[in-house]
C-alpha positions as CSV (number, residue, x, y, z in Angstrom):
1,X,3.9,6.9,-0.3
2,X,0.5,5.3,-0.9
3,X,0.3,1.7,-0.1
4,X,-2.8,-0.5,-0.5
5,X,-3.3,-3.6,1.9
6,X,-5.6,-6.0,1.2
7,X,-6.9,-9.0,3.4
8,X,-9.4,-11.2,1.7
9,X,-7.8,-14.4,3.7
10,X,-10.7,-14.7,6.6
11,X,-14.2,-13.8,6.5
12,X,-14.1,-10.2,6.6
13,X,-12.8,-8.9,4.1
14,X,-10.3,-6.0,5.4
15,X,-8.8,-2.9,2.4
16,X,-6.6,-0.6,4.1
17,X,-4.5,3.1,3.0
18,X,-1.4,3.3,4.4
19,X,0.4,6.8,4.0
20,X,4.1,7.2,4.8
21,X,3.7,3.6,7.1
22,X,0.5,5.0,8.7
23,X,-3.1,3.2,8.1
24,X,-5.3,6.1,7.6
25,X,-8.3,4.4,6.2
26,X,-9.7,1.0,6.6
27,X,-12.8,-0.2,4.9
28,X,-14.1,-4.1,5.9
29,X,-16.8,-6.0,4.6
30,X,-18.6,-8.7,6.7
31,X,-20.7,-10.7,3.7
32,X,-19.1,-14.4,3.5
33,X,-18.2,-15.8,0.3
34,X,-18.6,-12.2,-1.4
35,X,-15.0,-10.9,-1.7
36,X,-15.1,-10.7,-5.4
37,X,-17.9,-8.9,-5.0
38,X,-16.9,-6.2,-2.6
39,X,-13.5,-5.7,-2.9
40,X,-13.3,-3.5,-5.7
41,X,-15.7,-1.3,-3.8
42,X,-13.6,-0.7,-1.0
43,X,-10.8,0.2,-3.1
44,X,-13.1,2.8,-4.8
45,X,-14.3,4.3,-1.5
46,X,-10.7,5.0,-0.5
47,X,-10.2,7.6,-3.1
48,X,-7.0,7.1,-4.1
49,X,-6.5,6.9,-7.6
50,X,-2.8,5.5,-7.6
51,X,-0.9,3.4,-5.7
52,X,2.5,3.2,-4.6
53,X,2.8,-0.7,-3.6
54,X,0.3,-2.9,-3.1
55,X,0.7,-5.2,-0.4
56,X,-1.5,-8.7,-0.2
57,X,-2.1,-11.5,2.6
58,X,-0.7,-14.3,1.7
59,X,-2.5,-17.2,4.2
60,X,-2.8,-18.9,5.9
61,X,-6.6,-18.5,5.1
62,X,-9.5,-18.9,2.7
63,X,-8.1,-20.5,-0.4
64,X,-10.7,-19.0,-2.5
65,X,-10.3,-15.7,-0.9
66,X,-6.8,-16.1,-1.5
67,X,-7.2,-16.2,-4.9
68,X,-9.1,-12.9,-4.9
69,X,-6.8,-11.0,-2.6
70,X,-3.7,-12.2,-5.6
71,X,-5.7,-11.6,-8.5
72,X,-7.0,-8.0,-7.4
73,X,-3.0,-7.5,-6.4
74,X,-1.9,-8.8,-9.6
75,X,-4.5,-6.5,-11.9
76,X,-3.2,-3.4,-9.8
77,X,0.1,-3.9,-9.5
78,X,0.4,-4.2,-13.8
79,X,-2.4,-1.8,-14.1
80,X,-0.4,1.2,-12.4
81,X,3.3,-0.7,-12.7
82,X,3.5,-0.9,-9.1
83,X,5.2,-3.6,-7.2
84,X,3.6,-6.5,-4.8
85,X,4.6,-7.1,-1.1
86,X,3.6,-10.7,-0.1
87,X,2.4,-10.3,3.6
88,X,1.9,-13.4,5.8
89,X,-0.9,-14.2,8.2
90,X,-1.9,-10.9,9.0
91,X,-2.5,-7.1,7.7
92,X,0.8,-5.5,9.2
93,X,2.2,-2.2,7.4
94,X,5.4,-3.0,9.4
95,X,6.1,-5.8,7.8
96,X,5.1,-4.4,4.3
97,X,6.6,-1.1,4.9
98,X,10.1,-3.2,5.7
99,X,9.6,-5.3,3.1
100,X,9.5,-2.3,0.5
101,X,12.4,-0.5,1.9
102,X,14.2,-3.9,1.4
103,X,13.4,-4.2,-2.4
104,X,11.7,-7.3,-0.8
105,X,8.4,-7.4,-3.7
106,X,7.4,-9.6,-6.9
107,X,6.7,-8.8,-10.1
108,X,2.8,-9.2,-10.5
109,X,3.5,-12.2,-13.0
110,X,5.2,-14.4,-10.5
111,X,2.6,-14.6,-8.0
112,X,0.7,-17.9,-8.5
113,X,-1.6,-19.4,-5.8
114,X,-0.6,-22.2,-5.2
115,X,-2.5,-24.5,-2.3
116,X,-3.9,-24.3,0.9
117,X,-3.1,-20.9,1.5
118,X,0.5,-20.8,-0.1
119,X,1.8,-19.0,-3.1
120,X,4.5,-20.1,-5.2
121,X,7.0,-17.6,-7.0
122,X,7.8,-18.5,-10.5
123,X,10.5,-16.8,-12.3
């Protein structure tokens, strides 16, 4: 299973491949206030071309880079019809891994940022 993590809550920007529950590759990007800049990037330069699950960080964090982390989540997740793991405070493939075992994901179009580092689920 191919899972992508994605962290876009702090400053560094943190993409991550998890195989079978195991990161194998993690690409981060230090440039402030570029996220939508460089996040696609770092998805390209892990060389997967599809994607089990995508898992995002939620916040507390960056609301702007919130926004990013959800929006690149959303467009992959309906892109490839993949589900979306909602991860809080930290990258932890535990936690997604758990969470996708346990049917525990959202359809791309519920996921709305909401404020201050929250999302809200709309049905």
């Amino acid at each position: 299973m191919n899972l992508l993590l994605l962290d876009s809550t702090q400053t560094q920007l943190v993409v991550a491949l998890a195989v079978d529950g195991v990161i194998t590759q993690t690409k981060t990007c230090d440039e402030q206030r570029q996220h939508d800049k460089n996040i696609n990037r770092l998805i390209r330069e892990l060389g997967v071309p599809q994607f089990d699950a995508v898992a995002v960080v939620t916040g507390p964090g960056s609301w702007t880079g919130i926004r990013v982390g959800l929006a690149v989540a959303k467009a992959f997740a309906y892109a490839q019809n993949i589900p979306v793991i909602a991860l809080t405070e930290r990258l932890d493939v535990d936690e997604a891994m758990r969470k996708y075992r346990a049917g525990e994901t959202v359809s791309p179009f519920a996921l709305q940022p909401f404020y201050n580092g929250e999302f809200i689920v709309k049905k």
